[in-house]
Every structure is written in C-alpha cells, then in structure tokens.
mmCIF file of the N, C-alpha and C atoms, coordinates in Angstrom:
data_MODEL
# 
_entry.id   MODEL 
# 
loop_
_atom_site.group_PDB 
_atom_site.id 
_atom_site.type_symbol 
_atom_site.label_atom_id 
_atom_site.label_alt_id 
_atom_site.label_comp_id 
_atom_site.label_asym_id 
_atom_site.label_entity_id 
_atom_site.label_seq_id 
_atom_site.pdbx_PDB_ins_code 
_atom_site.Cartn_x 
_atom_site.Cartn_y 
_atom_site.Cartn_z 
_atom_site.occupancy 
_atom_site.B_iso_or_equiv 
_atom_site.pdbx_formal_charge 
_atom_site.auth_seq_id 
_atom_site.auth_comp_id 
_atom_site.auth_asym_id 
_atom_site.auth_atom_id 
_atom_site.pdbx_PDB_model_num 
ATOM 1   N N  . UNK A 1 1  ? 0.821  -1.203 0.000   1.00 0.00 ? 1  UNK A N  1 
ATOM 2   C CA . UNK A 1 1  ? 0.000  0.000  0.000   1.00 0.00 ? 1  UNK A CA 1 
ATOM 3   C C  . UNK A 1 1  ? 0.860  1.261  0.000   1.00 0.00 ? 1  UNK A C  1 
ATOM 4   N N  . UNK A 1 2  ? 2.424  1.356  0.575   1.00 0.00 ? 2  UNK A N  1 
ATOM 5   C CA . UNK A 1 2  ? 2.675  2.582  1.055   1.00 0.00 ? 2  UNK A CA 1 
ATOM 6   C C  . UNK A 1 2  ? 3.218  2.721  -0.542  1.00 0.00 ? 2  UNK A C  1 
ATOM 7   N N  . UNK A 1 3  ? 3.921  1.542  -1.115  1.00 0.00 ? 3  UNK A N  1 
ATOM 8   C CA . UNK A 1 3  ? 4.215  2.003  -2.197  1.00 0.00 ? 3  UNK A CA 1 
ATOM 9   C C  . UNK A 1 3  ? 3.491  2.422  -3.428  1.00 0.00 ? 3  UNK A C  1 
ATOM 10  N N  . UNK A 1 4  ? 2.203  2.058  -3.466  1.00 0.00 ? 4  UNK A N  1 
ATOM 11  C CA . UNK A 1 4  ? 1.093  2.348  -4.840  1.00 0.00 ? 4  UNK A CA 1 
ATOM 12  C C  . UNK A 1 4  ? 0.975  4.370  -3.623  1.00 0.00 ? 4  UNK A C  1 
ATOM 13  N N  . UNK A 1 5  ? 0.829  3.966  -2.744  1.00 0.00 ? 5  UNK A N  1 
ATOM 14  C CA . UNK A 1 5  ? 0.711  5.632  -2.305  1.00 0.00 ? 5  UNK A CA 1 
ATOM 15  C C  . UNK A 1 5  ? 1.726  6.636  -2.584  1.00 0.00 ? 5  UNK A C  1 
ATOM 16  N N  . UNK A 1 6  ? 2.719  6.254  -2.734  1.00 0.00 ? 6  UNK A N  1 
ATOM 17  C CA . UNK A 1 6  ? 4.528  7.189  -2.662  1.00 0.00 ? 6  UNK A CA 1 
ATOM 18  C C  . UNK A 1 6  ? 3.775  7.653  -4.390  1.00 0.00 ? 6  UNK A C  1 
ATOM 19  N N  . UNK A 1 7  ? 3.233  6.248  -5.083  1.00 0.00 ? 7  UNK A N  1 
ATOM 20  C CA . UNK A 1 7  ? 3.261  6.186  -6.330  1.00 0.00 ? 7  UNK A CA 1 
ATOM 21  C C  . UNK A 1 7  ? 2.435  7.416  -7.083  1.00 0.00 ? 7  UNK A C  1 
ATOM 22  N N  . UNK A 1 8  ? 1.074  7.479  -6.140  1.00 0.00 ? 8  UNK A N  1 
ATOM 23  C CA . UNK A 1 8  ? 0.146  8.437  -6.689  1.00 0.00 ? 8  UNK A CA 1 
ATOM 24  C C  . UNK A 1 8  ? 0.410  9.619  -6.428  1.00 0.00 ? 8  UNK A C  1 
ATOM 25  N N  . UNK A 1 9  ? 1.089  10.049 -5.227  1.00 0.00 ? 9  UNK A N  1 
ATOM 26  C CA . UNK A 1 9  ? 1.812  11.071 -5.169  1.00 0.00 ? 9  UNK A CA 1 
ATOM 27  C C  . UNK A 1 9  ? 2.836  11.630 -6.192  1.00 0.00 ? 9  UNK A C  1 
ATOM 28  N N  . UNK A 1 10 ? 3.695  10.792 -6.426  1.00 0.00 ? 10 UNK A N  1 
ATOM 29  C CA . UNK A 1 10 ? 4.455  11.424 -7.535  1.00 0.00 ? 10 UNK A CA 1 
ATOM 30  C C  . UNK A 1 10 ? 3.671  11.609 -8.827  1.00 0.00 ? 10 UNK A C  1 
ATOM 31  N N  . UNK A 1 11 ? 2.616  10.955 -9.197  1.00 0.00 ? 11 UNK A N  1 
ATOM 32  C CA . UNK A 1 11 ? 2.033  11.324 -9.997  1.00 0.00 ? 11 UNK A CA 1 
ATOM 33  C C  . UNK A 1 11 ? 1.632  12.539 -10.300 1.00 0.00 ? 11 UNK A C  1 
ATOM 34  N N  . UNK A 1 12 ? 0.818  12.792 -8.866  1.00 0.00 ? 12 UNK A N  1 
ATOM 35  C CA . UNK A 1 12 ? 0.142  14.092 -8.639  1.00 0.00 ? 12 UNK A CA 1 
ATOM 36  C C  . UNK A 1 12 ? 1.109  15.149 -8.749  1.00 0.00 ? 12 UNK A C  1 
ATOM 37  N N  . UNK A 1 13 ? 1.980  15.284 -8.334  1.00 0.00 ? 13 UNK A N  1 
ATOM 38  C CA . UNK A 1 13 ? 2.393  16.445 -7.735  1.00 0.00 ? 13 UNK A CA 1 
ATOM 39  C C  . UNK A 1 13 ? 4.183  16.477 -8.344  1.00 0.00 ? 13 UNK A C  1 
ATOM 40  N N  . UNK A 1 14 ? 4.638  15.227 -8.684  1.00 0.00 ? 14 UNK A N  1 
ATOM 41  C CA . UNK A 1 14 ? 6.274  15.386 -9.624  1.00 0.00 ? 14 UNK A CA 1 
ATOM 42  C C  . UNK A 1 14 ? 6.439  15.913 -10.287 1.00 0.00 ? 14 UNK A C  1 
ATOM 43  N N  . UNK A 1 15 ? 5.941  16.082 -11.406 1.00 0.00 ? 15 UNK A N  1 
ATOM 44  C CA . UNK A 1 15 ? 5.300  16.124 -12.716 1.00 0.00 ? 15 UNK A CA 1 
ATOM 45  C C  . UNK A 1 15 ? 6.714  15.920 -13.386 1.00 0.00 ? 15 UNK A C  1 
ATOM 46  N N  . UNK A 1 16 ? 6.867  14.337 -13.484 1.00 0.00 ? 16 UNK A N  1 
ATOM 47  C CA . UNK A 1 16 ? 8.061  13.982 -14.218 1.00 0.00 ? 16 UNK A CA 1 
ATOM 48  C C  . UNK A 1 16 ? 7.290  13.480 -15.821 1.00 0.00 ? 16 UNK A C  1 
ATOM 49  N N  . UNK A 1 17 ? 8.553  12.533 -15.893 1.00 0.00 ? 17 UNK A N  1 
ATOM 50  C CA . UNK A 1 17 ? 8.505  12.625 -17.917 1.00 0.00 ? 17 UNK A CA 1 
ATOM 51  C C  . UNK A 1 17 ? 7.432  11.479 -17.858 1.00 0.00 ? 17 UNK A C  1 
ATOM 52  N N  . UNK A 1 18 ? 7.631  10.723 -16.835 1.00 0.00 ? 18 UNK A N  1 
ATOM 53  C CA . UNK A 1 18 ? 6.896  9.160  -17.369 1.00 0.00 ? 18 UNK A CA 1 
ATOM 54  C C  . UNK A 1 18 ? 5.799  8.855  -16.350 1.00 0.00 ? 18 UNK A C  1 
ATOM 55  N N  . UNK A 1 19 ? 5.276  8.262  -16.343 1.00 0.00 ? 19 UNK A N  1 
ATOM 56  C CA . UNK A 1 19 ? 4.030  7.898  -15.712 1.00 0.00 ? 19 UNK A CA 1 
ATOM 57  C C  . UNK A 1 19 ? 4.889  6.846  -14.074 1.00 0.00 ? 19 UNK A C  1 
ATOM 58  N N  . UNK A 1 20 ? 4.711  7.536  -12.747 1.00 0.00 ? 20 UNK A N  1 
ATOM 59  C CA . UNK A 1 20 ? 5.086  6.833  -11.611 1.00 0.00 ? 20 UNK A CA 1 
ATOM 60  C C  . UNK A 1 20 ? 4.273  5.446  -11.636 1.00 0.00 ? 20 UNK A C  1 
ATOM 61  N N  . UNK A 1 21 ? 3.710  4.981  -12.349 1.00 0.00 ? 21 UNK A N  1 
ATOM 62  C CA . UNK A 1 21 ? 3.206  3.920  -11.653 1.00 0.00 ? 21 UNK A CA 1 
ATOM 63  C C  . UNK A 1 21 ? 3.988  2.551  -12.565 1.00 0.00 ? 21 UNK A C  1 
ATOM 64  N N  . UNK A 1 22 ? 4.853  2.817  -13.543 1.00 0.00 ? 22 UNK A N  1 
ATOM 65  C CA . UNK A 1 22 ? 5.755  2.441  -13.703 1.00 0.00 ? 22 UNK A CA 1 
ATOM 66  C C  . UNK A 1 22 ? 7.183  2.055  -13.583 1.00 0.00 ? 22 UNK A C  1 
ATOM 67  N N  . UNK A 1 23 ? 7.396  3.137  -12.814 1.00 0.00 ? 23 UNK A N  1 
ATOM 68  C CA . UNK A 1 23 ? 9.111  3.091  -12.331 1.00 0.00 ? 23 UNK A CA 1 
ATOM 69  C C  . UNK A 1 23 ? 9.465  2.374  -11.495 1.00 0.00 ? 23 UNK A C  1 
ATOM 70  N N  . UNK A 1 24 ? 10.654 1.976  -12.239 1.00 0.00 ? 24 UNK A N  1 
ATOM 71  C CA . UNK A 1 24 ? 11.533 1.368  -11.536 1.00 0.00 ? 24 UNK A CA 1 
ATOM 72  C C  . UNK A 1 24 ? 11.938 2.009  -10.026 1.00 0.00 ? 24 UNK A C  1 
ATOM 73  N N  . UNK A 1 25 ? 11.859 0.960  -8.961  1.00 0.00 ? 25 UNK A N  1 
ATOM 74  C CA . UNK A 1 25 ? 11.783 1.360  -7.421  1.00 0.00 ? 25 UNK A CA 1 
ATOM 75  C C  . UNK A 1 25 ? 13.210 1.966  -7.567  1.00 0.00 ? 25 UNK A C  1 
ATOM 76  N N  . UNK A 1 26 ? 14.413 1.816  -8.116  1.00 0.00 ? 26 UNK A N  1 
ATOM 77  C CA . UNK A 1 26 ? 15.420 2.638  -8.156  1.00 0.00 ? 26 UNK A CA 1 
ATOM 78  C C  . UNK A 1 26 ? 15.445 3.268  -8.808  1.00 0.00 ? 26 UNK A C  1 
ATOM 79  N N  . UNK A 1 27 ? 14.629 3.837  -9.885  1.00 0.00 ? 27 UNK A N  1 
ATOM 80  C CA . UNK A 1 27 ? 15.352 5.188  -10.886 1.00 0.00 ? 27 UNK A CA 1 
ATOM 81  C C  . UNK A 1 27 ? 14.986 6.405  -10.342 1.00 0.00 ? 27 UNK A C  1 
ATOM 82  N N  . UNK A 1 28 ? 16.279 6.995  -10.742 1.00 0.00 ? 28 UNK A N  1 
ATOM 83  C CA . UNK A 1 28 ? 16.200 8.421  -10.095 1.00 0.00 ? 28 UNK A CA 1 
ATOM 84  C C  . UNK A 1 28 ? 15.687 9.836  -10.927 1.00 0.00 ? 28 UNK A C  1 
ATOM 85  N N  . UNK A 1 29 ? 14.639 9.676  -9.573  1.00 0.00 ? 29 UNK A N  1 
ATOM 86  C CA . UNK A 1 29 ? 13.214 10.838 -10.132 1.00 0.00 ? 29 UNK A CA 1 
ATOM 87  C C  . UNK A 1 29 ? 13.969 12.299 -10.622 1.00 0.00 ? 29 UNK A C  1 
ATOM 88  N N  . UNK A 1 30 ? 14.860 12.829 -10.028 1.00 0.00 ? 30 UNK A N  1 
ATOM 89  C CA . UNK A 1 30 ? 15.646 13.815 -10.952 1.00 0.00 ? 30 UNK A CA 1 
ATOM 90  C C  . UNK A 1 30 ? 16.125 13.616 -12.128 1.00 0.00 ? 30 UNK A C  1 
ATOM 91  N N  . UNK A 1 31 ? 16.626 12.591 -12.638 1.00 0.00 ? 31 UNK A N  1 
ATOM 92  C CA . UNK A 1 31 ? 16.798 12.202 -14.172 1.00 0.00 ? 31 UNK A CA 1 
ATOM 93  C C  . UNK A 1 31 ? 15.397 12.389 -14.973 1.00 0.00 ? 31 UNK A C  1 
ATOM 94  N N  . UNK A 1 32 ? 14.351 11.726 -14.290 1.00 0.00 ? 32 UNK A N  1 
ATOM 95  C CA . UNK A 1 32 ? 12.974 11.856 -14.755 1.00 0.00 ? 32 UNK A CA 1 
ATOM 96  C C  . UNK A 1 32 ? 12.462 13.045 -14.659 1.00 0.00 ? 32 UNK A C  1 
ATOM 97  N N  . UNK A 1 33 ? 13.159 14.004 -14.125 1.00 0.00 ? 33 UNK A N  1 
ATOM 98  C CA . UNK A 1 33 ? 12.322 15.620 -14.307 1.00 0.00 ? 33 UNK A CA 1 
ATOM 99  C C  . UNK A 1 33 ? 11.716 16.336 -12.865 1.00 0.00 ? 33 UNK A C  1 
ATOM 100 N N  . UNK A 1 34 ? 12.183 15.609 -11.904 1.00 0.00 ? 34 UNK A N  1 
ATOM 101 C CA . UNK A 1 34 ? 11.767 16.094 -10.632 1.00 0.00 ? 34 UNK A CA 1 
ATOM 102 C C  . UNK A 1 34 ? 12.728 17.723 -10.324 1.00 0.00 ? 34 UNK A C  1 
ATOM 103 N N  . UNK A 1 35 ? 12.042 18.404 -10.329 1.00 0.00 ? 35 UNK A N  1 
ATOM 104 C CA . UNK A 1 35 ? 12.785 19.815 -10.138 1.00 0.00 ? 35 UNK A CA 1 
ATOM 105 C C  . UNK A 1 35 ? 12.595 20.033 -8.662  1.00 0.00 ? 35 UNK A C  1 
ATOM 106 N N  . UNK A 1 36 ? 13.351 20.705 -7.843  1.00 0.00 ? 36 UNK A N  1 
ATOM 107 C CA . UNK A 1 36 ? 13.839 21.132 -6.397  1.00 0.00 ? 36 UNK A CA 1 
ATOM 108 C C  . UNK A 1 36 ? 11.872 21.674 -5.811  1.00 0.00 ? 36 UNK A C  1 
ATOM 109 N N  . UNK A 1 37 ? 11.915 22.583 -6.848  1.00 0.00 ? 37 UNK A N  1 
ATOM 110 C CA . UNK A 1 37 ? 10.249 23.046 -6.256  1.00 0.00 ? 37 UNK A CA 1 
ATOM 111 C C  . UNK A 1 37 ? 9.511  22.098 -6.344  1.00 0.00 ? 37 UNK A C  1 
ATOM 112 N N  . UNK A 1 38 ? 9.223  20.821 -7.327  1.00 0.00 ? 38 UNK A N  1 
ATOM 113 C CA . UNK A 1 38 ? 8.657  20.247 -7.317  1.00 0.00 ? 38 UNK A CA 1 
ATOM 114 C C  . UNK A 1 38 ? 8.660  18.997 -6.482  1.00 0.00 ? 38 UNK A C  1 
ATOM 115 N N  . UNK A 1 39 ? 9.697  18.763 -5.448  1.00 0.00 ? 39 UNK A N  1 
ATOM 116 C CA . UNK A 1 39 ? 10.084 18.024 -4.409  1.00 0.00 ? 39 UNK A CA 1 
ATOM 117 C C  . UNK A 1 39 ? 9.385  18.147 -3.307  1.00 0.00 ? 39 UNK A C  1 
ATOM 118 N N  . UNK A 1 40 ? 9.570  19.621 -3.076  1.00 0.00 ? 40 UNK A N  1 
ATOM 119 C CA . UNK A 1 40 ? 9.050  20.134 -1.806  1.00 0.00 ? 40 UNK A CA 1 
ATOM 120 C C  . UNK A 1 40 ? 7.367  19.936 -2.069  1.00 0.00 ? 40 UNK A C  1 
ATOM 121 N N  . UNK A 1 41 ? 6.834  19.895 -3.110  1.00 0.00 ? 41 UNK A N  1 
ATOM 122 C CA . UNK A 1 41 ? 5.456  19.758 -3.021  1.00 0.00 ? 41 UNK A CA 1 
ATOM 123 C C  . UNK A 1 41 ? 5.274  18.255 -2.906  1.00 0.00 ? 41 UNK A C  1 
ATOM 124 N N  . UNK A 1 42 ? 5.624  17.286 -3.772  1.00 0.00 ? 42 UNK A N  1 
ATOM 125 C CA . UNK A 1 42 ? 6.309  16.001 -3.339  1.00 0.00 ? 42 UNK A CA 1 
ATOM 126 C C  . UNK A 1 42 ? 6.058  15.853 -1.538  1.00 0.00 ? 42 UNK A C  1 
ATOM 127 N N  . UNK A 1 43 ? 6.977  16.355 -0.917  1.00 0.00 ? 43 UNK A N  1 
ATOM 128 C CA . UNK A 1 43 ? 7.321  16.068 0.575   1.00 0.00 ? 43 UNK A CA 1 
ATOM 129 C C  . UNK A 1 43 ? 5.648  16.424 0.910   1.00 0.00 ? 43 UNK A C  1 
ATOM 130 N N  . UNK A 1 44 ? 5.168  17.583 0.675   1.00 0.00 ? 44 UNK A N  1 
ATOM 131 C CA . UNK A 1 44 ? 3.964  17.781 1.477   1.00 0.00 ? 44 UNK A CA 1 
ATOM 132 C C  . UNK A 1 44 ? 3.152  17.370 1.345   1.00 0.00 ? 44 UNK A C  1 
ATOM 133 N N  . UNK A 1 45 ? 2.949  16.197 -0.283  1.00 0.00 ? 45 UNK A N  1 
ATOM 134 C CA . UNK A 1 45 ? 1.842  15.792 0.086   1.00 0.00 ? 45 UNK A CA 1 
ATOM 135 C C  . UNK A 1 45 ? 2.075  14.553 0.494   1.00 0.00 ? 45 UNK A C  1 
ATOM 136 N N  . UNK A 1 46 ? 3.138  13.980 0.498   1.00 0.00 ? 46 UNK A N  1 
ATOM 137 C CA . UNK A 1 46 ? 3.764  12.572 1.242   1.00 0.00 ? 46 UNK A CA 1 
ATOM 138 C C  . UNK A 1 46 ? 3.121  12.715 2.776   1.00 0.00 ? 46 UNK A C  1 
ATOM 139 N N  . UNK A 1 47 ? 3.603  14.261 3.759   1.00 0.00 ? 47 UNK A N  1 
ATOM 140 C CA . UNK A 1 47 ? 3.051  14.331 4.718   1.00 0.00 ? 47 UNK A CA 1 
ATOM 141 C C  . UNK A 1 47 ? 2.094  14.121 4.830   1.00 0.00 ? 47 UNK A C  1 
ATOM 142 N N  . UNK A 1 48 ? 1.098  14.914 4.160   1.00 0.00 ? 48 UNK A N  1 
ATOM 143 C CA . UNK A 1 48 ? -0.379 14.945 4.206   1.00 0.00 ? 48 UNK A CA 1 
ATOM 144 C C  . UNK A 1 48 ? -1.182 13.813 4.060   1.00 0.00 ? 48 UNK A C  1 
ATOM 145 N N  . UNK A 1 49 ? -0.399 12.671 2.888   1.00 0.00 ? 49 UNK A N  1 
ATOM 146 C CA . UNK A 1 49 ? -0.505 11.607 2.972   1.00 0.00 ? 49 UNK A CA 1 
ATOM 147 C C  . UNK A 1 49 ? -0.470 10.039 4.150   1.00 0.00 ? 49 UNK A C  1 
ATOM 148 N N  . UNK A 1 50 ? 0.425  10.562 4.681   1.00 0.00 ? 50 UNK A N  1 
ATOM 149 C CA . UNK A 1 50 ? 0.849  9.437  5.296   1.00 0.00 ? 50 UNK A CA 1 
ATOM 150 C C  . UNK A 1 50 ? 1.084  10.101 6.997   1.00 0.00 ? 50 UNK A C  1 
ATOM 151 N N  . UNK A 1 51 ? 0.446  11.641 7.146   1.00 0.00 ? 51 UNK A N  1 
ATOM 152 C CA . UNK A 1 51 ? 0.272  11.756 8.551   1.00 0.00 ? 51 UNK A CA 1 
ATOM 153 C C  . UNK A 1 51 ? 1.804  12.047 9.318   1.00 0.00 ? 51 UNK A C  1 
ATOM 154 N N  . UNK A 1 52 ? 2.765  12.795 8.718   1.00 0.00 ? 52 UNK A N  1 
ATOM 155 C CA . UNK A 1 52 ? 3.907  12.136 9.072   1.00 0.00 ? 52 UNK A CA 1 
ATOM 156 C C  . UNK A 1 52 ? 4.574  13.617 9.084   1.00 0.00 ? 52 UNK A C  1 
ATOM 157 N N  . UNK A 1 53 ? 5.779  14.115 9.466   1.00 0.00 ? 53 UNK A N  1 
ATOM 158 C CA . UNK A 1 53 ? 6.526  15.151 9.151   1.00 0.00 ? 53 UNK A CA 1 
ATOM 159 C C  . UNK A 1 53 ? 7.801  14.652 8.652   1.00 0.00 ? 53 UNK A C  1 
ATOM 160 N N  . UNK A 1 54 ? 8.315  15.190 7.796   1.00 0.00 ? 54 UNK A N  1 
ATOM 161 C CA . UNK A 1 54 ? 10.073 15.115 7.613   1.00 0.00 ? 54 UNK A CA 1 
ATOM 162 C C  . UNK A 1 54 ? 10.573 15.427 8.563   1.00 0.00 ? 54 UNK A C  1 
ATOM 163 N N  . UNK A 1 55 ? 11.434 15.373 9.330   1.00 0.00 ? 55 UNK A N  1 
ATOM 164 C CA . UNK A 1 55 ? 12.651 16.013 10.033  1.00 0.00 ? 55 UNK A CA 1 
ATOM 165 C C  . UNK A 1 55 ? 13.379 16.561 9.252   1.00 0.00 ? 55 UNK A C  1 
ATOM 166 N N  . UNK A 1 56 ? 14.079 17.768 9.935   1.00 0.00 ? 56 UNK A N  1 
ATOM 167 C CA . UNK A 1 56 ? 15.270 18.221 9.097   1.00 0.00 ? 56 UNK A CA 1 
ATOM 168 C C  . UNK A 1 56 ? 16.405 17.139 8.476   1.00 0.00 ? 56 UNK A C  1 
ATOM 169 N N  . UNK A 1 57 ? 16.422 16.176 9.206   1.00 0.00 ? 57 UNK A N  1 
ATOM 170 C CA . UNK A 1 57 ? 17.925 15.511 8.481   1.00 0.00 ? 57 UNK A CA 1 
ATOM 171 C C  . UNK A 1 57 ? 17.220 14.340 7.388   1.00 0.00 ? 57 UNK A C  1 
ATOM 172 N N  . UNK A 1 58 ? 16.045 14.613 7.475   1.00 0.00 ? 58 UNK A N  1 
ATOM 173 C CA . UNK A 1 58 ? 15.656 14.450 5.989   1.00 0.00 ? 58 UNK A CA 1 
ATOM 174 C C  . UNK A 1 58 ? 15.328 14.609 5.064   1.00 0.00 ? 58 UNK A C  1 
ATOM 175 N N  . UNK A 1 59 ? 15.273 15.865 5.122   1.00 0.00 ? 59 UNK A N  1 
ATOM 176 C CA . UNK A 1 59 ? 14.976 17.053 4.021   1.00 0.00 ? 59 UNK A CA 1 
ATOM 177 C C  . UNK A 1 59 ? 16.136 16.862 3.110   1.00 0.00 ? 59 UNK A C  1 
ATOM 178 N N  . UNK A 1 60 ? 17.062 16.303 2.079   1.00 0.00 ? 60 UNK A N  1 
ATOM 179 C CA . UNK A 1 60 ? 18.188 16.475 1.342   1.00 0.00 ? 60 UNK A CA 1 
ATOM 180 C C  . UNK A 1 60 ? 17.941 15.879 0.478   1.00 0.00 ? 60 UNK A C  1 
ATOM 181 N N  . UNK A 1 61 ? 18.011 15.871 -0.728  1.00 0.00 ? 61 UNK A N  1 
ATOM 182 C CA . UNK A 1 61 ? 17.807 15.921 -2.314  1.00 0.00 ? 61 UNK A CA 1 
ATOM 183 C C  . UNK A 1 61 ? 17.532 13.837 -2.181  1.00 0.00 ? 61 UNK A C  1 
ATOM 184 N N  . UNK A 1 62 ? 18.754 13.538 -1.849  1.00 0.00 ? 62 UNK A N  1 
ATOM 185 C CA . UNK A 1 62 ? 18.670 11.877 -1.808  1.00 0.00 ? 62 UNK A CA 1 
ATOM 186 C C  . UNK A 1 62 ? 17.327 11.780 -1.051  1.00 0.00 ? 62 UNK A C  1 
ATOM 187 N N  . UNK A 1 63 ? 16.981 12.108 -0.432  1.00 0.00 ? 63 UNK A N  1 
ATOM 188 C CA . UNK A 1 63 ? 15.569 11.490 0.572   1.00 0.00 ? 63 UNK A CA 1 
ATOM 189 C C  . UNK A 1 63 ? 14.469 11.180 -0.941  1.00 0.00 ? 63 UNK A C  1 
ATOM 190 N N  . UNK A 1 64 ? 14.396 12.223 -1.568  1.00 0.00 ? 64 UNK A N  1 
ATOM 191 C CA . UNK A 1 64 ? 13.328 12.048 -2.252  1.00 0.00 ? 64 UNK A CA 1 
ATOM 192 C C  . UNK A 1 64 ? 14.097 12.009 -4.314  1.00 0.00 ? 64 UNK A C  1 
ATOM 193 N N  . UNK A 1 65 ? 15.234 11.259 -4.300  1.00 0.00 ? 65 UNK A N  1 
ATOM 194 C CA . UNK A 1 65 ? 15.760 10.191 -5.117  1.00 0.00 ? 65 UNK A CA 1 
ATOM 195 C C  . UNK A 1 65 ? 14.941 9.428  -5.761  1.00 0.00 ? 65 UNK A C  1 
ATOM 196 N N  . UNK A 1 66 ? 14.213 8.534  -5.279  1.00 0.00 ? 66 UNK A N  1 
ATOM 197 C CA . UNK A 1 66 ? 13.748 7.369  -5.762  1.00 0.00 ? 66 UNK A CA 1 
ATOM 198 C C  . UNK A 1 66 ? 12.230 6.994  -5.221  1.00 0.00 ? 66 UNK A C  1 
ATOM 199 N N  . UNK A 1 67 ? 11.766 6.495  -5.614  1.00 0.00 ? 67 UNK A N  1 
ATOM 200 C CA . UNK A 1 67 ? 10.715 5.648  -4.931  1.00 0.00 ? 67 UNK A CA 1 
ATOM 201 C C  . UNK A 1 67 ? 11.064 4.539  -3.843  1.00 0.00 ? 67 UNK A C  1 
ATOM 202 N N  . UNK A 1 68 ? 12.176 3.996  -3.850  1.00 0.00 ? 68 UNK A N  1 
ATOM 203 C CA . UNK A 1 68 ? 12.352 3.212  -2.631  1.00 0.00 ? 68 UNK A CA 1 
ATOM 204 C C  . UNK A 1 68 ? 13.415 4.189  -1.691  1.00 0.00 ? 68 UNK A C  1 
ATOM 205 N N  . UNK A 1 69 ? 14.033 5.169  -2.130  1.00 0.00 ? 69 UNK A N  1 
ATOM 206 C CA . UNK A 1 69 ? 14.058 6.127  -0.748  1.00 0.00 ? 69 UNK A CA 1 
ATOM 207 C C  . UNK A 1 69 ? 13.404 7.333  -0.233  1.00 0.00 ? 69 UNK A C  1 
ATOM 208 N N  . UNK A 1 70 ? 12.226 7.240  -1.074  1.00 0.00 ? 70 UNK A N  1 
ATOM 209 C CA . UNK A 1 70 ? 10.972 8.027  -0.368  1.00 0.00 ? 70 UNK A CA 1 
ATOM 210 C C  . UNK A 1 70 ? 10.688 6.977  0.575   1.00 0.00 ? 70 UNK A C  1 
ATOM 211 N N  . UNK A 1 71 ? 10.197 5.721  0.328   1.00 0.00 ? 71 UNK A N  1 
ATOM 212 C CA . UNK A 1 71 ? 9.588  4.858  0.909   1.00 0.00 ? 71 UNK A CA 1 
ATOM 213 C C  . UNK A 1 71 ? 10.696 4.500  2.418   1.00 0.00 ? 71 UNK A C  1 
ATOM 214 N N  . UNK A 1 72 ? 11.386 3.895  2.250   1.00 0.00 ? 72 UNK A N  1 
ATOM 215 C CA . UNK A 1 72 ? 13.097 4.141  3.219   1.00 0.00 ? 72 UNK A CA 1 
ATOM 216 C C  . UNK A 1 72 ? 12.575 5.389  4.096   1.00 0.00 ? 72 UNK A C  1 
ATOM 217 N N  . UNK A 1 73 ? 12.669 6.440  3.639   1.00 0.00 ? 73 UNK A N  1 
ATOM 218 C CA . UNK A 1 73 ? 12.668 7.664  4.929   1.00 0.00 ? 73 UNK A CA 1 
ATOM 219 C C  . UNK A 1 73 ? 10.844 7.413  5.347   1.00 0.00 ? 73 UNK A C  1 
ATOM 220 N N  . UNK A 1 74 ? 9.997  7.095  4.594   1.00 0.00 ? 74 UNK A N  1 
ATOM 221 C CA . UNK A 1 74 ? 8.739  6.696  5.020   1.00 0.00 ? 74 UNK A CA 1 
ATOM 222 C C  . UNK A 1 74 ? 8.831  5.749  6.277   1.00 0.00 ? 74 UNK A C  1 
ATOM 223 N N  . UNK A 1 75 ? 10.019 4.764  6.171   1.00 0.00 ? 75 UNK A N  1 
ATOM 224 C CA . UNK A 1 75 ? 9.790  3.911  7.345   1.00 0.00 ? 75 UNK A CA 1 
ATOM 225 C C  . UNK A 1 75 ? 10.256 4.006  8.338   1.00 0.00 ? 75 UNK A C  1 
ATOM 226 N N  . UNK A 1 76 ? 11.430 4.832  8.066   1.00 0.00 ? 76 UNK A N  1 
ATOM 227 C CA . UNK A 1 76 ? 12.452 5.692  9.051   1.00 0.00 ? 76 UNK A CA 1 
ATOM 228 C C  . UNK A 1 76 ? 11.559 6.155  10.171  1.00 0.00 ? 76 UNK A C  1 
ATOM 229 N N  . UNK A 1 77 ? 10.457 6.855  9.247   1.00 0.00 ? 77 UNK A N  1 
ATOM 230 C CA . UNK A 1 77 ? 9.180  7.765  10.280  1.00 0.00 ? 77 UNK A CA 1 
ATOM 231 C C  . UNK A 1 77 ? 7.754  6.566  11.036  1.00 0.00 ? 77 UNK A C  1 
ATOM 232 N N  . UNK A 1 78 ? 8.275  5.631  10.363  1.00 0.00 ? 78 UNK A N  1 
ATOM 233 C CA . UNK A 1 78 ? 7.037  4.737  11.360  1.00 0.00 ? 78 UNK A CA 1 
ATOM 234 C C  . UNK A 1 78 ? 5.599  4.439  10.294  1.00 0.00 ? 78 UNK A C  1 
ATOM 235 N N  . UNK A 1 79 ? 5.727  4.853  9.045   1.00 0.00 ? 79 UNK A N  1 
ATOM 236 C CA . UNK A 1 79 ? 4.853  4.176  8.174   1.00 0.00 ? 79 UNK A CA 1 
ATOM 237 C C  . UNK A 1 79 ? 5.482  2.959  7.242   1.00 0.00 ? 79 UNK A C  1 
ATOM 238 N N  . UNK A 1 80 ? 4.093  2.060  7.364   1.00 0.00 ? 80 UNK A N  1 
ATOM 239 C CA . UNK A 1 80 ? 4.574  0.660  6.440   1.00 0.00 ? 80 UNK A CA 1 
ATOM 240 C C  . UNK A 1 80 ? 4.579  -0.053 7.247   1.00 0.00 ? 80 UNK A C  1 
# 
C-alpha cells in the first residue's frame, strides 16, 4: 500500500517525464524531471498523505531520489 501511495503522489504532484506507476523502485526521479520546487510539493503531500513530518535531516535531495528512498525515509518515520 505505502508504495502504490509514494506512487500516486508522484504522480500528482512530480510532474516527471513518465508515468510513476511504472518506475523502476530505483530510478532516479531527478533524471525523470523532478525539479527542487517540485520536491518540496512532493514532501507535502507525502506528509499529508501518510500523517507524518520530515525532520530536518531528511529534508536532502537523496531522501526524495527514488521511490524506494521516499519509501526508506517513510519507514524511518514509522509508516509501512
């Protein structure tokens, strides 16, 4: 579940080249078009999603890399 969720999120709100519900759990969403502003909207609706806050020491470009290290700092925080 957390991952079809990370998934619709990036959909919504990445606005990369290819459709998230395809990607590869390692490819990196900045190659795919994830821009810095478009991260931070990313993060908020992950929050909003999943009830959760970032911490500062996870706020850094790698956190939100990939779909399996969105998901990674997702569990870090106690979802999944």
């Amino acid at each position: 579940m957390t991952e079809q969720a990370i998934r619709k999120v990036l959909d919504e709100h990445a606005k990369l080249s290819v459709d998230a519900t395809d990607l590869d759990l390692a490819a990196d969403l900045y190659e795919l078009g994830l821009t810095s502003h478009a991260s931070v909207n990313v993060m908020l609706a992950l929050e909003d999603t999943f009830d959760v806050e970032f911490p500062d020491e996870l706020l850094r470009k790698s956190t939100f890399a990939s779909v399996d290290s969105i998901r990674s700092a997702l569990t870090e925080l106690g979802v999944g």
